[in-house]
KEFISE-751047 format. One record per residue: residue number from 0; chain; x, z, y of N, C-alpha, C, O in turn. Coordinates in Angstrom, 2 decimals, always signed. Atoms other than C-alpha are relative to their C-alpha. Layout:
BEGIN
(NUM, "A", (X, Z, Y), (X, Z, Y), (X, Z, Y), (X, Z, Y));
...
***
This chain:
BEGIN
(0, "A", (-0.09, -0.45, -1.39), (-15.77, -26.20, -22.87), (-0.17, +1.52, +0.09), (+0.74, +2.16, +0.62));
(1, "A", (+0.09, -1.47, +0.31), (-17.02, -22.61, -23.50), (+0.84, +0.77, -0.54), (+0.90, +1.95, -0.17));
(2, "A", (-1.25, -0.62, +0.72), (-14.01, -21.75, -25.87), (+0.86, -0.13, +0.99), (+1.47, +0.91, +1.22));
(3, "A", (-0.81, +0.06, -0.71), (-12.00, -23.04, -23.33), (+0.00, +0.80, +1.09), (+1.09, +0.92, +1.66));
(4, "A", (+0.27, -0.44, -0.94), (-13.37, -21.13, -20.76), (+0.12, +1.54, -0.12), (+0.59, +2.35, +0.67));
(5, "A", (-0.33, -1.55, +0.48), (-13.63, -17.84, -22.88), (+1.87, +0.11, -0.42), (+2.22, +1.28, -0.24));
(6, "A", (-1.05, -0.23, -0.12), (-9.89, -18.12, -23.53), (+0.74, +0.09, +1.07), (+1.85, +0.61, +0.98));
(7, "A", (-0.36, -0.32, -1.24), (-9.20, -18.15, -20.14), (-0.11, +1.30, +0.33), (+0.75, +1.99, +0.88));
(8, "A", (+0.77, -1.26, -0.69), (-11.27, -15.23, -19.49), (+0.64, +1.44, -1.11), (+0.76, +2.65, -0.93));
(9, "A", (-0.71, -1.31, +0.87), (-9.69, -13.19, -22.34), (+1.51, +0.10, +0.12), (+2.15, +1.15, +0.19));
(10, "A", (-2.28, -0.13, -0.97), (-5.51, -14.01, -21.23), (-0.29, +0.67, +1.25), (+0.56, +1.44, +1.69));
(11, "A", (-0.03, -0.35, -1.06), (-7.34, -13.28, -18.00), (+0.18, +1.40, +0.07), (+1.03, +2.01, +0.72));
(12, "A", (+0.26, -1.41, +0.37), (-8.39, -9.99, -19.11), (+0.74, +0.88, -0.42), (+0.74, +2.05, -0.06));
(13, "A", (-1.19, -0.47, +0.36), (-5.37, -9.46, -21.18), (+1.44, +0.50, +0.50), (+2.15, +1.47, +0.24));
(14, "A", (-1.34, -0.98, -1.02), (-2.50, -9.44, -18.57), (-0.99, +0.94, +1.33), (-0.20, +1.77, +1.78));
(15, "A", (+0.22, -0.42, -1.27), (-4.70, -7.98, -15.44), (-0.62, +1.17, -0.42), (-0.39, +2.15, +0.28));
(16, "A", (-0.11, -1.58, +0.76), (-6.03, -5.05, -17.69), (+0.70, +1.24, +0.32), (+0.22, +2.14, +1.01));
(17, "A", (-0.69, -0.23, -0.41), (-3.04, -3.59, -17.70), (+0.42, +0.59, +1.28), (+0.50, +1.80, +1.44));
(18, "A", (-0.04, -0.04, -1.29), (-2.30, -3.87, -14.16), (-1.15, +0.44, +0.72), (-0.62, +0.95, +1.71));
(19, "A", (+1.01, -0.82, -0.30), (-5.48, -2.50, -13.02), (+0.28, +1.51, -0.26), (+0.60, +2.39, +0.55));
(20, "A", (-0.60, -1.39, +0.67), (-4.80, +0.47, -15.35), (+1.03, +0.46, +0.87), (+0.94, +1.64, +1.18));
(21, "A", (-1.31, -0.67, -1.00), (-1.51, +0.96, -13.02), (-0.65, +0.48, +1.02), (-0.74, +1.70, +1.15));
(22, "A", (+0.41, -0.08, -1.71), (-3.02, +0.85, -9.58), (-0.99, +1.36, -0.40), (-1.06, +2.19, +0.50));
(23, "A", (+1.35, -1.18, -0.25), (-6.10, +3.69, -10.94), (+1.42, +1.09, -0.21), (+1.40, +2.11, +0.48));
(24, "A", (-1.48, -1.13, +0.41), (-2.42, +5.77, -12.18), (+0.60, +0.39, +1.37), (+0.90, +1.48, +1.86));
(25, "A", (-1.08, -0.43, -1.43), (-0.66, +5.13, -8.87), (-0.94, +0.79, +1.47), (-0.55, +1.64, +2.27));
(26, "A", (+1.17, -0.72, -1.03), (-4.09, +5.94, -6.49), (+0.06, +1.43, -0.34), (+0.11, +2.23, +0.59));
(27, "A", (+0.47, -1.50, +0.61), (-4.51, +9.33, -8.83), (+1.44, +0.98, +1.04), (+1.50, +1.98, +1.75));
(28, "A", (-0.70, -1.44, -0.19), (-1.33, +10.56, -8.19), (+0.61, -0.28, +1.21), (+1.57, +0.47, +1.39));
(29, "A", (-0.20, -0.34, -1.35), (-0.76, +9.52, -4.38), (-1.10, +0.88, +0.58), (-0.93, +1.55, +1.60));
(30, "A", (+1.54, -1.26, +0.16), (-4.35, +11.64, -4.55), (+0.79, +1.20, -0.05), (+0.74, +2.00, +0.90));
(31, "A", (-0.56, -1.18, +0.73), (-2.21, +14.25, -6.42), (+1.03, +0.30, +1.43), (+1.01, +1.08, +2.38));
(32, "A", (-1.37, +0.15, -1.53), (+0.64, +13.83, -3.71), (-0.44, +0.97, +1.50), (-0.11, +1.97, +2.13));
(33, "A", (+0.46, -0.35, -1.44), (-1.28, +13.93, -0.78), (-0.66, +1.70, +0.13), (-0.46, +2.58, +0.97));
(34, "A", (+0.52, -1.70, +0.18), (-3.18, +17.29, -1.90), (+0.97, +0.81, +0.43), (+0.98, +1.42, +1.50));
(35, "A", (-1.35, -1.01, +0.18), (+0.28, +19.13, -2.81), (+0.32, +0.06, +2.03), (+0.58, +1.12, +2.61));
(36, "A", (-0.81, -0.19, -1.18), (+1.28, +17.81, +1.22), (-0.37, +0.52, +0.85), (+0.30, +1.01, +1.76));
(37, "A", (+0.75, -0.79, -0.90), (-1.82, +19.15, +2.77), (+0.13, +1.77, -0.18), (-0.08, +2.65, +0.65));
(38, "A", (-0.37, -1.60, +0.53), (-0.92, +22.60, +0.73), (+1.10, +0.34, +0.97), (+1.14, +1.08, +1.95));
(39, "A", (-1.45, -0.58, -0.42), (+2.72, +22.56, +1.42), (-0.28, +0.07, +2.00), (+0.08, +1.06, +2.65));
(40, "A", (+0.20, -0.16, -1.95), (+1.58, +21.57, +6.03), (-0.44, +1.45, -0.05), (+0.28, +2.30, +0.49));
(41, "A", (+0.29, -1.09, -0.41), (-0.55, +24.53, +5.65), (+0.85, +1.17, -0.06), (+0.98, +2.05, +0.79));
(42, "A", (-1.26, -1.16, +0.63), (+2.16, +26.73, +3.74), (+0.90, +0.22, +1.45), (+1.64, +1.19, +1.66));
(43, "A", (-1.23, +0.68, -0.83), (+4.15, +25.60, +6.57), (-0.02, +0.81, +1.28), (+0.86, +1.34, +1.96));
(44, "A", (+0.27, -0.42, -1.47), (+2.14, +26.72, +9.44), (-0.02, +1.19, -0.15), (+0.29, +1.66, +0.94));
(45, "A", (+0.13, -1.45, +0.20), (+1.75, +30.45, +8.13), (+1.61, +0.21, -0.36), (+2.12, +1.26, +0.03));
(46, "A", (-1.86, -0.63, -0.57), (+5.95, +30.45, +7.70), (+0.32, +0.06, +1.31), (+0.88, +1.05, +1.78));
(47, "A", (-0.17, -0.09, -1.38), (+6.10, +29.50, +11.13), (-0.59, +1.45, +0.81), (+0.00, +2.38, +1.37));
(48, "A", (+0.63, -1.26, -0.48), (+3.63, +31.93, +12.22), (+0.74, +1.44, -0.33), (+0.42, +2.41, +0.36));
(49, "A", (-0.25, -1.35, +1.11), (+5.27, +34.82, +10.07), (+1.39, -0.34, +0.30), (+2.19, +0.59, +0.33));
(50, "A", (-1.38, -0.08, -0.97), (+8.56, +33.08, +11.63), (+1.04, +0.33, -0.94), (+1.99, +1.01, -0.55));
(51, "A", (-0.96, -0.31, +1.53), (+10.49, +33.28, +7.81), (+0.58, -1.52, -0.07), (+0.05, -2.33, -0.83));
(52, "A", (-1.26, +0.84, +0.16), (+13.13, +30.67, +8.18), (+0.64, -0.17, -1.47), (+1.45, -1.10, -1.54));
(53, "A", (-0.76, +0.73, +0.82), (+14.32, +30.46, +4.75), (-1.61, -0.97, -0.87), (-1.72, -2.13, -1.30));
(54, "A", (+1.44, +0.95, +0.16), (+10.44, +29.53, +3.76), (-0.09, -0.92, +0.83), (-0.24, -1.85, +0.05));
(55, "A", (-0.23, +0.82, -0.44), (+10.54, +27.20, +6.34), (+0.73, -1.00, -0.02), (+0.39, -1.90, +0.75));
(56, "A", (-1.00, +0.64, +0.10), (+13.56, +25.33, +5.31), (-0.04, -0.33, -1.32), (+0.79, -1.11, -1.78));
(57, "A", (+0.05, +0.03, +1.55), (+12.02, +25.79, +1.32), (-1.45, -1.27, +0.46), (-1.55, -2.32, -0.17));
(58, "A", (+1.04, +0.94, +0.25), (+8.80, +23.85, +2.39), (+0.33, -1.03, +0.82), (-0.34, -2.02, +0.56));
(59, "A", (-0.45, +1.26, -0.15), (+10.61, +21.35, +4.53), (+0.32, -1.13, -0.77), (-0.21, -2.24, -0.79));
(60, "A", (-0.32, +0.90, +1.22), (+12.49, +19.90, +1.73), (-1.02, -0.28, -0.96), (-0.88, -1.33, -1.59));
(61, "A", (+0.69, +0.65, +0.88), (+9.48, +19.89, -0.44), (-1.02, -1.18, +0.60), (-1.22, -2.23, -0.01));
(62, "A", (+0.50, +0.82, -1.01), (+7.39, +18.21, +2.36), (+0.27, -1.26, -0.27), (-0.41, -2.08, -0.89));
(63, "A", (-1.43, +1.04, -0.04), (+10.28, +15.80, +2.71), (-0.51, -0.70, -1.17), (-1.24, -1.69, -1.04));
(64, "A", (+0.41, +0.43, +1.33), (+9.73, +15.15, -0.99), (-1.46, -0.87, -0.15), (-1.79, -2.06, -0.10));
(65, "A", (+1.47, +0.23, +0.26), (+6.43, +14.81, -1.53), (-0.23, -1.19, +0.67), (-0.63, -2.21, +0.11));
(66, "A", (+0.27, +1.41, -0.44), (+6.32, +12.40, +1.53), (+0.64, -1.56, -0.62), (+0.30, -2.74, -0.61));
(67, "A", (-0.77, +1.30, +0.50), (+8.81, +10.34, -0.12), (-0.44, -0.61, -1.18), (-0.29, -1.79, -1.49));
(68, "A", (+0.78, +0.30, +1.17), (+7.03, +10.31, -3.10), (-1.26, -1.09, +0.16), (-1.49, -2.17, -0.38));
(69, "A", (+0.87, +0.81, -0.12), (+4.13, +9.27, -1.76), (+0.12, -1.42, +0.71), (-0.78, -2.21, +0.41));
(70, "A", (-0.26, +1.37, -0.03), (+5.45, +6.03, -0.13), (+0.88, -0.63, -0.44), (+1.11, -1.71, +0.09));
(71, "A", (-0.29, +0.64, +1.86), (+7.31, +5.14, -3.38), (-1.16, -0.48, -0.46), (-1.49, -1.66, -0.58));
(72, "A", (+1.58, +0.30, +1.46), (+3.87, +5.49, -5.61), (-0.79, -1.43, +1.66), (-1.20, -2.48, +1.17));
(73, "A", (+0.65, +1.28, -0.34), (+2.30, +2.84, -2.16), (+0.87, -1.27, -0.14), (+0.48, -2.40, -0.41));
(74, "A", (-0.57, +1.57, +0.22), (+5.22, +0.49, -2.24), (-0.44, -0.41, -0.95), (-1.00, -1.51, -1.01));
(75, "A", (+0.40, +0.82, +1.57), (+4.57, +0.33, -6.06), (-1.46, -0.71, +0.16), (-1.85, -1.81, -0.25));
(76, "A", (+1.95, +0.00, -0.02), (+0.59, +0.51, -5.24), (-0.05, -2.25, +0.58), (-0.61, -3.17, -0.01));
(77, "A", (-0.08, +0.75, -0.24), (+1.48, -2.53, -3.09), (+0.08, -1.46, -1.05), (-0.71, -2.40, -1.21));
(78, "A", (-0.25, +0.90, +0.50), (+3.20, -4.53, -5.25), (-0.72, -0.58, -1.10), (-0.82, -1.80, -1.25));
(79, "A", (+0.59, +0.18, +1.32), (+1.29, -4.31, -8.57), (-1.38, -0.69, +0.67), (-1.94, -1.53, -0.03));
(80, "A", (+1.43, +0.26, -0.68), (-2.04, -4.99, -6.06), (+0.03, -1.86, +0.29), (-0.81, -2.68, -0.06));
(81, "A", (-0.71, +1.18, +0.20), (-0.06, -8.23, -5.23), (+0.19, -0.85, -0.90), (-0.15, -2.02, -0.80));
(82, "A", (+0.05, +0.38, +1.45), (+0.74, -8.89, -8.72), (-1.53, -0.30, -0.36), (-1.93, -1.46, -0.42));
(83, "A", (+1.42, +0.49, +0.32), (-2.99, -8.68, -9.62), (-0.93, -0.74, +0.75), (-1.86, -1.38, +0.28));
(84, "A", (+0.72, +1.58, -0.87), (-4.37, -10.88, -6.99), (+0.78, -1.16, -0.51), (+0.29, -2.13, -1.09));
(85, "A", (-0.86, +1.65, +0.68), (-1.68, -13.53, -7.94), (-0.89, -0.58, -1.26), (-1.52, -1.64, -1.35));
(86, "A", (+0.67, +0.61, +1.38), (-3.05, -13.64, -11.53), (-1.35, +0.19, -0.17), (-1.92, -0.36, -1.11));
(87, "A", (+1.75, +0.70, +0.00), (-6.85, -13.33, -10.77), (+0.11, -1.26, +0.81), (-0.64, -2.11, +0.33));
(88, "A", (+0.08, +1.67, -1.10), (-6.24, -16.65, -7.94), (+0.69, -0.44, -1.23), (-0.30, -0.68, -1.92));
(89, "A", (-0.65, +0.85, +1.05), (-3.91, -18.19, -10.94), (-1.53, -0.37, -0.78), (-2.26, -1.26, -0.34));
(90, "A", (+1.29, -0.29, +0.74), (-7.03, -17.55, -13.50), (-0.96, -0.80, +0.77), (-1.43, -1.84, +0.31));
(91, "A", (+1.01, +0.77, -0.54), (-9.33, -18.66, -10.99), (-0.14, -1.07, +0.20), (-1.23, -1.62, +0.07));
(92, "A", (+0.08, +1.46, +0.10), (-8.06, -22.02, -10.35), (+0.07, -0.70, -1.24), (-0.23, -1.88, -1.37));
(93, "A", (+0.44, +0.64, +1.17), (-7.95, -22.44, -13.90), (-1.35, -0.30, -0.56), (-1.53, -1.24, -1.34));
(94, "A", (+1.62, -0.06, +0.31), (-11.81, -21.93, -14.40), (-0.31, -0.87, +1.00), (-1.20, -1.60, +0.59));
(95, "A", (+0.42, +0.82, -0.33), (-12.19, -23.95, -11.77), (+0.42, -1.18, -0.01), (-0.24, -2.12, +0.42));
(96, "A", (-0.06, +1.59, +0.47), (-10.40, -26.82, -12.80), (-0.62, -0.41, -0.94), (-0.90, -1.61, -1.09));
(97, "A", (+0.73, -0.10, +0.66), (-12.09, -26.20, -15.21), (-1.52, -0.85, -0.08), (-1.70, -1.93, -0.64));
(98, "A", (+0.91, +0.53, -0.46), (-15.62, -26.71, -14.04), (+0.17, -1.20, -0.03), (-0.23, -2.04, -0.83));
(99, "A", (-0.05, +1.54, -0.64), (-14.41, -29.57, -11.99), (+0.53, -1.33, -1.32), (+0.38, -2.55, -1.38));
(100, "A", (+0.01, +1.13, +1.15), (-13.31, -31.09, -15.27), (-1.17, -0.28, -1.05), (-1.44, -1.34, -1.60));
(101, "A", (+1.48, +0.45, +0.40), (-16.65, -30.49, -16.86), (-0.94, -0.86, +0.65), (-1.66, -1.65, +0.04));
(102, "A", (+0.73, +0.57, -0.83), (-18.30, -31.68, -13.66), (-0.28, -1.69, -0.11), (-1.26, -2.44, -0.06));
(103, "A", (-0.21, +1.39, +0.33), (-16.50, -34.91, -14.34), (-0.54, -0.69, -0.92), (-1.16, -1.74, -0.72));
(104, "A", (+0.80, +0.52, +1.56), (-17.60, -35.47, -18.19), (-1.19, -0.10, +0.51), (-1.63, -1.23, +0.30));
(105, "A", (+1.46, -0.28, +0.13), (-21.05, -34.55, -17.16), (-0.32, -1.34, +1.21), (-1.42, -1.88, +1.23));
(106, "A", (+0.43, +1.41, -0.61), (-21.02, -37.59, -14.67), (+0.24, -0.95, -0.67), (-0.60, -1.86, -0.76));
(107, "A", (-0.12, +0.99, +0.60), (-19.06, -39.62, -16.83), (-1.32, -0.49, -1.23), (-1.68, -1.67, -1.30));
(108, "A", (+0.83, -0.36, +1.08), (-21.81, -38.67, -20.04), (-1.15, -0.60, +1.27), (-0.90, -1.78, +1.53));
(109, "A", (+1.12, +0.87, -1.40), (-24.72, -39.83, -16.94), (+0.25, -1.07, +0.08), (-0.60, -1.97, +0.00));
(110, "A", (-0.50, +1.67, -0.61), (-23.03, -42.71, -16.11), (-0.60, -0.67, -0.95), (-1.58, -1.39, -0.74));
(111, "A", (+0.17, +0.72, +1.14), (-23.08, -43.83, -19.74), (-1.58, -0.73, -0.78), (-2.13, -1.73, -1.25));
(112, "A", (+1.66, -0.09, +0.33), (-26.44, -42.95, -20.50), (-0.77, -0.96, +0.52), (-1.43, -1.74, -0.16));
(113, "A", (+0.57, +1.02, -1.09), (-27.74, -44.92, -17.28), (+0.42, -1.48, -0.54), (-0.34, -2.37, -0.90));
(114, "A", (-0.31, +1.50, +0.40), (-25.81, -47.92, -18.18), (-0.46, -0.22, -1.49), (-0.56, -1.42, -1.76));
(115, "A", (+0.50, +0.59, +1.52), (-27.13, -47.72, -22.41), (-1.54, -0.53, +0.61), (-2.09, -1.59, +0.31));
(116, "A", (+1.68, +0.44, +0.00), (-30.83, -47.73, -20.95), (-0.19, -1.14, +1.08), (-1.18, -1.88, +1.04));
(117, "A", (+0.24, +1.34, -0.24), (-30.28, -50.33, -18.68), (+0.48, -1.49, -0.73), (+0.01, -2.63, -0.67));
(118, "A", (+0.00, +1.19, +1.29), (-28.87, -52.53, -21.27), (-0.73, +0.11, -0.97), (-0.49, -0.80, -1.76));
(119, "A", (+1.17, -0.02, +0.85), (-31.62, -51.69, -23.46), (-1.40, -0.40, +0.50), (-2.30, -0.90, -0.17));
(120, "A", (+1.51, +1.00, -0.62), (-34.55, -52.66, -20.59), (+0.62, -1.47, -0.08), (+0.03, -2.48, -0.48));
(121, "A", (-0.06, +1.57, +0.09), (-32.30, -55.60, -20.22), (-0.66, -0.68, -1.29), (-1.44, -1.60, -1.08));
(122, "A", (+0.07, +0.57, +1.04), (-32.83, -56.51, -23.71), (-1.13, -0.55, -0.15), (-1.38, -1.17, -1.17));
***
């Protein structure tokens, strides 16, 4: 039951690893993202101010960018987050069928017991 239970817990470990590892990659660099967009707004507001139109039209497009970037890296964020709930709930109902199949032995193993010692007072 324990082997069975630690092999669960190490496939578990084995694909969702991985996928963890993504999501801390994709957080960093919508982190990274978002910084660059708070740079480039401010950049933005001192072209305006200063009223330089081709700077204005250079940090639009990167803006532009950047935003697009960053809800790319959440769709992904999404999906992989998705992905790793699926296969911890998969995992999980395996450990707990688990249990519930130990639960069972461990009544059946009771049962048994009860019924040897009452055929042994019978005796």
């Amino acid at each position: 039951m324990r082997r069975k239970r630690s092999e669960i817990i190490a496939r578990r470990s084995k694909l969702t690893r991985p996928l963890e590892k993504r999501i801390r990659e994709v957080e960093d660099k919508i982190e990274t993202h978002e910084n660059e967009l708070d740079r480039l707004n401010q950049a933005m507001q001192q072209a305006s101010q200063d009223m330089d139109g081709p700077r204005i039209a250079e940090l639009s497009r990167a803006i532009h960018a950047s935003q697009s970037a960053i809800d790319e890296y959440f769709d992904e964020l999404e999906k992989t987050t998705h992905e790793l709930d699926s296969q911890n709930a998969d995992f999980e109902k395996q450990l707990q069928a688990l249990d519930a199949g130990q639960m069972t032995d461990d009544r059946g193993q009771r049962s048994e017991v009860r019924r040897q010692m009452a055929e042994d007072r019978g005796s």
